[in-house]
C-alpha positions as CSV (number, residue, x, y, z in Angstrom):
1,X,7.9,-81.6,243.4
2,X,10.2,-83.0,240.5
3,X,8.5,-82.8,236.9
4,X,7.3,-85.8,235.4
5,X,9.1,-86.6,233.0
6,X,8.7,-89.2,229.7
7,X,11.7,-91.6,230.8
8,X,9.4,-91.4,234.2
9,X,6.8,-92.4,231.5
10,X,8.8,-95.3,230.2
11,X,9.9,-97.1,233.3
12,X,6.5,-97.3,234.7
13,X,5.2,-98.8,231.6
14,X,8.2,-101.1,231.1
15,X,9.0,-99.7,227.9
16,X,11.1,-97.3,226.0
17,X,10.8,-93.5,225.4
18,X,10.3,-94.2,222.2
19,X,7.2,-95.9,222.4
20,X,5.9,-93.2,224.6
21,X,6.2,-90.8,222.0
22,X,4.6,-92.7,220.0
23,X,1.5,-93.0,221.6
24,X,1.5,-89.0,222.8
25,X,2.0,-88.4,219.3
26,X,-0.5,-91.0,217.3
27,X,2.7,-92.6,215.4
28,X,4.7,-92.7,213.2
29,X,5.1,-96.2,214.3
30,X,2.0,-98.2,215.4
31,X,1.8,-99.7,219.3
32,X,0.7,-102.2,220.2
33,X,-2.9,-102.2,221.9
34,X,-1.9,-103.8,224.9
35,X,1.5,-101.4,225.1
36,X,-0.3,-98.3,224.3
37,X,-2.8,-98.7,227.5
38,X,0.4,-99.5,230.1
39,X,1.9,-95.9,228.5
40,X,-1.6,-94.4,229.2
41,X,-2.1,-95.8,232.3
42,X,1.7,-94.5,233.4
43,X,0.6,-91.1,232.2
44,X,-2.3,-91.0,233.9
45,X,-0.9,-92.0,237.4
46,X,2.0,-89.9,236.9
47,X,0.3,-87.1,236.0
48,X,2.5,-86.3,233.2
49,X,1.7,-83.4,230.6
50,X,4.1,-83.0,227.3
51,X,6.1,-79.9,226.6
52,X,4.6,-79.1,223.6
53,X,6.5,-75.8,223.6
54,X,9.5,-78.0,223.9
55,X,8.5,-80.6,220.9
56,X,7.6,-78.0,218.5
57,X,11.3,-76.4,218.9
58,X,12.9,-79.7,218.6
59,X,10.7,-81.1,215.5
60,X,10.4,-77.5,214.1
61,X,6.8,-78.3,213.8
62,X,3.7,-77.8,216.1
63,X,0.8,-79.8,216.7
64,X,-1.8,-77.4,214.5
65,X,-2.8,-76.7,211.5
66,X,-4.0,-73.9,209.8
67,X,-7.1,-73.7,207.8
68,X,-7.9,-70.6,205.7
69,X,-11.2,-69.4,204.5
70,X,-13.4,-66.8,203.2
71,X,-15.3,-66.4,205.6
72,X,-16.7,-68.6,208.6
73,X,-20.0,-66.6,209.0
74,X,-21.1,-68.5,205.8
75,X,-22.5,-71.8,206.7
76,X,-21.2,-73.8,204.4
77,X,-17.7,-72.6,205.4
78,X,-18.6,-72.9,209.4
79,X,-19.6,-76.5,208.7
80,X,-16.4,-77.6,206.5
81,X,-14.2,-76.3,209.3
82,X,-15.8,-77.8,211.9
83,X,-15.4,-81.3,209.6
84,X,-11.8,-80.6,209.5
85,X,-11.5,-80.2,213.1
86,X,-13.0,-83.3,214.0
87,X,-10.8,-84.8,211.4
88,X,-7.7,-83.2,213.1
89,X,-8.9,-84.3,216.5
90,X,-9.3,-87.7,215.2
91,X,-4.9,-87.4,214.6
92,X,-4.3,-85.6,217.5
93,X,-4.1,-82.1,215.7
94,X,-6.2,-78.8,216.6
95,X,-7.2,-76.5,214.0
96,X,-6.3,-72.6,214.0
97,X,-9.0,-70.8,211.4
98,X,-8.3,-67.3,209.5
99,X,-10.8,-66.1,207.7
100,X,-9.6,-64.0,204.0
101,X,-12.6,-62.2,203.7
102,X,-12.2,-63.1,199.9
103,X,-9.0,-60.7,199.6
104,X,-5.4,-61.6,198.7
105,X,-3.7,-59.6,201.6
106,X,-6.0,-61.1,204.2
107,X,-4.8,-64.6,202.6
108,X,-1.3,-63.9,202.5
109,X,-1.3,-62.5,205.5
110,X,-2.5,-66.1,207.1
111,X,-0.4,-68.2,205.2
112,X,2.2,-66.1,206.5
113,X,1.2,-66.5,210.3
114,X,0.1,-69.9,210.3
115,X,3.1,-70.9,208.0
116,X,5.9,-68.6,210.7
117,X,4.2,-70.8,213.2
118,X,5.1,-74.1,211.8
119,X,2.1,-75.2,211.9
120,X,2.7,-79.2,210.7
121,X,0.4,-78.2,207.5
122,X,-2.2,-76.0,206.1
123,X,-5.6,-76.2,204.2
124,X,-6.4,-73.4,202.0
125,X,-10.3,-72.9,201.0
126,X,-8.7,-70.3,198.5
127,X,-10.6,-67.3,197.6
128,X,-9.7,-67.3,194.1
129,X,-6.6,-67.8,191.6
130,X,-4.2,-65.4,194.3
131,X,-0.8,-65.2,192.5
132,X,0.7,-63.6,195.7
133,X,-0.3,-67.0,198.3
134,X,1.6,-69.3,195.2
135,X,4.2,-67.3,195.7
136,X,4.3,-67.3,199.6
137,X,3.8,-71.2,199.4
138,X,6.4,-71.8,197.4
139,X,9.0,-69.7,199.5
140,X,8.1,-71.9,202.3
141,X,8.2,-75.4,200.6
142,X,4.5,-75.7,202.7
143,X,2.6,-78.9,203.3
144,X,-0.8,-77.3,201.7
145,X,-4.1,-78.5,200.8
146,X,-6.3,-77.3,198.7
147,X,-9.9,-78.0,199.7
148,X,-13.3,-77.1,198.0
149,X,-11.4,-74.9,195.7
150,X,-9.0,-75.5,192.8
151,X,-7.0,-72.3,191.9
152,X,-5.1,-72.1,188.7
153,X,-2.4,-70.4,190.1
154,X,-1.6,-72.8,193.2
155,X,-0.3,-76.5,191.7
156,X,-0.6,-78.5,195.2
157,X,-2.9,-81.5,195.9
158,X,-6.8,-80.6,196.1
159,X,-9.7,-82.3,197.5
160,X,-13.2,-81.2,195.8
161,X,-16.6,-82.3,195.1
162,X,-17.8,-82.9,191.4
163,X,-19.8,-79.4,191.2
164,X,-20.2,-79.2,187.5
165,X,-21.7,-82.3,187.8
166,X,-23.8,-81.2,190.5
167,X,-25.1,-78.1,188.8
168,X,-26.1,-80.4,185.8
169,X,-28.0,-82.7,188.2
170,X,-30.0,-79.8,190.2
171,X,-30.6,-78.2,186.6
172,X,-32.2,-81.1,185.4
173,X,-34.4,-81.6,187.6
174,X,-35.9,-78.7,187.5
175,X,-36.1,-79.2,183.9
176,X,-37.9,-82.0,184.2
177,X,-40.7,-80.5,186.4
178,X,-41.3,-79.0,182.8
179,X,-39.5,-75.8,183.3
180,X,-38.3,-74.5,180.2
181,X,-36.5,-70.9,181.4
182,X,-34.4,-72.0,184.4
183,X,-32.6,-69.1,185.4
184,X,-29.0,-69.3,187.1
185,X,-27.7,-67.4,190.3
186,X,-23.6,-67.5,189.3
187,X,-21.5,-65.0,191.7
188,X,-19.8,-61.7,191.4
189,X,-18.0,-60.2,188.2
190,X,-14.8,-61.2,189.2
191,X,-15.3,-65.2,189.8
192,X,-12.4,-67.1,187.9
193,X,-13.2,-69.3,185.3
194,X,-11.4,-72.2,186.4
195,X,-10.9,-74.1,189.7
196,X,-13.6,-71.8,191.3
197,X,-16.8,-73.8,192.3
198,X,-19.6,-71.3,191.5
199,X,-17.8,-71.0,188.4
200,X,-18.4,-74.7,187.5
201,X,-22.0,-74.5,189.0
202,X,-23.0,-72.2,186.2
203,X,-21.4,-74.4,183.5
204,X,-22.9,-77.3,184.6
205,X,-26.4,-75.5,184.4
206,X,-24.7,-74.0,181.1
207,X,-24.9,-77.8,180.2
208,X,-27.5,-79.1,181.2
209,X,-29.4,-76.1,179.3
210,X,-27.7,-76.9,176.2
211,X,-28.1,-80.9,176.8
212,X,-32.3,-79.8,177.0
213,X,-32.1,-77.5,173.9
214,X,-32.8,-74.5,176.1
215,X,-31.5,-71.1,175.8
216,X,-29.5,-69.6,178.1
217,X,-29.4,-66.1,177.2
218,X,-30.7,-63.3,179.5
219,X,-31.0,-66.3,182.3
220,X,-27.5,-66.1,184.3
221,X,-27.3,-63.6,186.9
222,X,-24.6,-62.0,188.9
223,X,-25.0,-62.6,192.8
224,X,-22.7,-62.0,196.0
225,X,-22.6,-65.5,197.8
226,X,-24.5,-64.6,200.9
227,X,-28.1,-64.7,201.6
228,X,-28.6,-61.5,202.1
229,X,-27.0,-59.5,198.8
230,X,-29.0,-62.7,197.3
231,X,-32.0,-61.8,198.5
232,X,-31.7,-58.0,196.9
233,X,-30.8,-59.6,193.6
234,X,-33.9,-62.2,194.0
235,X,-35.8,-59.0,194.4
236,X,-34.9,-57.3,191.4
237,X,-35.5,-60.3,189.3
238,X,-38.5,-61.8,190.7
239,X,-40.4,-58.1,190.0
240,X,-39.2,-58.2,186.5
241,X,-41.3,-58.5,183.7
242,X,-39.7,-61.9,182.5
243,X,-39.7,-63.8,185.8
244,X,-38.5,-67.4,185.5
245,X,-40.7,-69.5,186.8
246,X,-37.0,-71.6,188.3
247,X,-34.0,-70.9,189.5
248,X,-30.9,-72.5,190.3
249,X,-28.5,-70.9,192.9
250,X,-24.9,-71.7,192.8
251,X,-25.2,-71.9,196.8
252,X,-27.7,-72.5,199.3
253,X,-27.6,-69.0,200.8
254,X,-28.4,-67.4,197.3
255,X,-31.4,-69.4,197.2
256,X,-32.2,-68.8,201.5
257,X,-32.1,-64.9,200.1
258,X,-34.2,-66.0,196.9
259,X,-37.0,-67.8,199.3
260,X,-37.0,-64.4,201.6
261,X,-37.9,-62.4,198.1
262,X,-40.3,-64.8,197.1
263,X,-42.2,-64.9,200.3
264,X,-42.1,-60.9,200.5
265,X,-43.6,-60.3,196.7
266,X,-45.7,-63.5,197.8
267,X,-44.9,-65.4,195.0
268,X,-45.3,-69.0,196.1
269,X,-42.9,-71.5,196.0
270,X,-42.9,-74.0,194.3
271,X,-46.0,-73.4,193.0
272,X,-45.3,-70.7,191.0
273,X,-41.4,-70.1,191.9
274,X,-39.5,-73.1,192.0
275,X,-35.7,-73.4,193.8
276,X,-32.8,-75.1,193.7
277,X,-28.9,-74.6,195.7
278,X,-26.0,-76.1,196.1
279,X,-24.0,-77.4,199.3
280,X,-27.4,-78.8,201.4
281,X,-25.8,-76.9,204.5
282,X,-28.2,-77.6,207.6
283,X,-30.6,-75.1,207.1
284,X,-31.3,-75.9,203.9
285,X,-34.1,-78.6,205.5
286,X,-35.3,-75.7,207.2
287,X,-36.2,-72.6,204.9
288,X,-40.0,-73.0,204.0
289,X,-40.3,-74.7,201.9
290,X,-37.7,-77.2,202.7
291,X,-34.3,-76.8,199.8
292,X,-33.8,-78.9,197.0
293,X,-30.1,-78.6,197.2
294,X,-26.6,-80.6,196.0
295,X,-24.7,-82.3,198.5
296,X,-21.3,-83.3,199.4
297,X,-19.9,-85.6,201.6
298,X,-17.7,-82.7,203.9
299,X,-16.7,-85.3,206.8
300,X,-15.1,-87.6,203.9
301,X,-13.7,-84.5,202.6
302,X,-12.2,-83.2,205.5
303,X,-10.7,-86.5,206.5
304,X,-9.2,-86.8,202.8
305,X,-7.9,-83.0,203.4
306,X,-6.3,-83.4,206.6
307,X,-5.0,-87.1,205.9
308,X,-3.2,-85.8,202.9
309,X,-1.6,-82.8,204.8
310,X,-0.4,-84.7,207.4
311,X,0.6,-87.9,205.6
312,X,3.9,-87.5,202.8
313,X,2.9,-90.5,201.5
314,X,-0.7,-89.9,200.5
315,X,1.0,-86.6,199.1
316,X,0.1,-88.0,195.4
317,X,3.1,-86.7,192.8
318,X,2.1,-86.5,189.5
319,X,0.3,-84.7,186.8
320,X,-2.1,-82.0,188.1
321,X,-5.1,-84.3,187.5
322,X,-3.7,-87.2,189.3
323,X,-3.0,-84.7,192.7
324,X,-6.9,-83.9,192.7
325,X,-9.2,-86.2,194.6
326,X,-13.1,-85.3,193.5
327,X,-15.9,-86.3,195.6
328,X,-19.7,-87.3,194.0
329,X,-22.2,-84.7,194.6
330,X,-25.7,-85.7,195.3
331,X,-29.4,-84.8,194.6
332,X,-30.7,-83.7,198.1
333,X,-34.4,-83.4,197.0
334,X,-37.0,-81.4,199.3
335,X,-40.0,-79.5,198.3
336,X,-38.8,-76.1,196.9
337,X,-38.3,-77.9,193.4
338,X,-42.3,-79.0,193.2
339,X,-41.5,-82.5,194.8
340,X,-43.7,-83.9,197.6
């Protein structure tokens, strides 16, 4: 039996190959509703099923991209890549995930892959200001998207969520549930100072300290991201001598481990304990009690991320600030805080 093949395509429909490509391939040029379902219809009845092989040699691209983090098994992570595959889906795109493990050779090492694969862009959760994946982007000229994260080091186009702005918000309103020494879980010893979310978390509770007159020494505290090196560190401070009676975690698995080590020294919460995170992944209304959290819109996010890697002329040129699109964050309150 003959393969089917897209000039098979076009004389079914009555129209040109052209058009059929355009409606395998979601553009560039629009067609017409009425035009698109006689090329569907054509396809389906022939049976027809693109080379992608084929297309990928002839446009030296592929129909993926590549989406780096530091690691999936964090929620938060898990859930922003799932937003950008639906987003991808939504253009026709699938989505090939590498995690860094918050190294630079793991990093490289998948912007080198993904990149060799000509993938048609890639969005980089980076793990911090790597030197080396600036490097490698620039030797490939790479469509890439910076998403969550801002590094210093790598000047491309960034979609991010307001999180100093965020910390301030979740510090505040523990602050005004008349806590005077809110305490502040930051992350490890070797977070950047700039472009690095948990890094801006504990300057916006830096702020909002200040803005309340409150000291802030002796309250920030060194914590791995994850639940459950968070949940050792809630120990240690929640059998101190000083306990705070609040504290704000720069994510919501830091404060899932902080719940666990209040419920195990039985210290309750909120009543004499009270918690706040950042991110509201889904469990977040589940811990007991319920987290009072910061939230970001991750679907509008992803969209924004994958639009802009896909798209050269959302590809904003300009000053760093102008190539940076920054989402609100929102108050997410629950019960954890004190609030009914």
């Amino acid at each position: 039996m003959a393969k089917v093949t897209r000039d098979d395509v076009a004389r079914l429909a009555g129209t040109s190959t052209a058009v059929v490509s355009y409606v395998i391939n979601n553009g560039p040029r629009p067609v017409a509703p009425a035009t698109r379902e006689r090329v569907l219809a054509a396809i389906k009845e022939l049976g027809y099923r693109p080379d992608r092989v084929a297309q990928a040699m002839a446009s030296r691209r592929t129909d993926l991209i590549g989406m780096i983090v530091p690691d999936a098994r964090q929620p938060f992570f898990a859930e922003m890549a799932h937003a950008v595959e639906r987003a991808a889906a939504d253009r026709g795109k699938m989505v090939l995930v590498g995690n860094s493990d918050y190294r630079d050779d793991r990093e490289v090492h998948y912007l080198r892959a993904f990149l060799g694969m000509r993938v048609a862009g890639l969005i980089l959760v980076s793990q911090g200001p790597s030197e080396r994946a600036a490097q490698e982007i620039e030797a490939w000229d790479a469509r890439v998207v910076l998403l969550h994260e801002r590094p210093e080091a790598i000047d491309d186009v960034a979609v991010v969520t307001d999180d100093i702005g965020g910390a301030q918000m979740a510090t505040r309103h523990l602050l005004e549930h008349g806590h005077r020494d809110v305490a502040c879980l930051g992350g490890v010893p070797d977070t950047p100072s700039v472009g690095d979310p948990v890094a801006d978390h504990v300057e916006g509770w830096r702020r909002a300290m200040q803005e309340a007159g409150r000291p802030t020494d002796g309250l920030l505290f060194e914590a791995p991201y994850n639940r459950y090196d968070a949940y050792q560190v809630g120990l240690k401070i929640l059998s101190g001598p000083d306990r705070p009676s609040a504290i704000f975690c720069s994510t919501d698995d830091q404060a899932i481990g902080v719940l666990r080590a209040a419920r195990e020294l039985r210290i309750d919460v909120p009543g004499e304990l009270a918690v706040a995170g950042f991110d509201d992944v889904k469990e977040a209304g589940l811990t007991d009690p319920p987290l009072t959290t910061i939230s970001s819109d991750r679907p509008a996010m992803a969209r924004a991320a994958v639009d802009l890697v896909l798209d050269d002329s959302l590809r904003v040129a300009g000053s760093r600030r102008e190539r940076v699109r920054q989402f609100p964050s929102a108050l997410v309150v629950r019960r954890s805080c004190g609030c009914h």
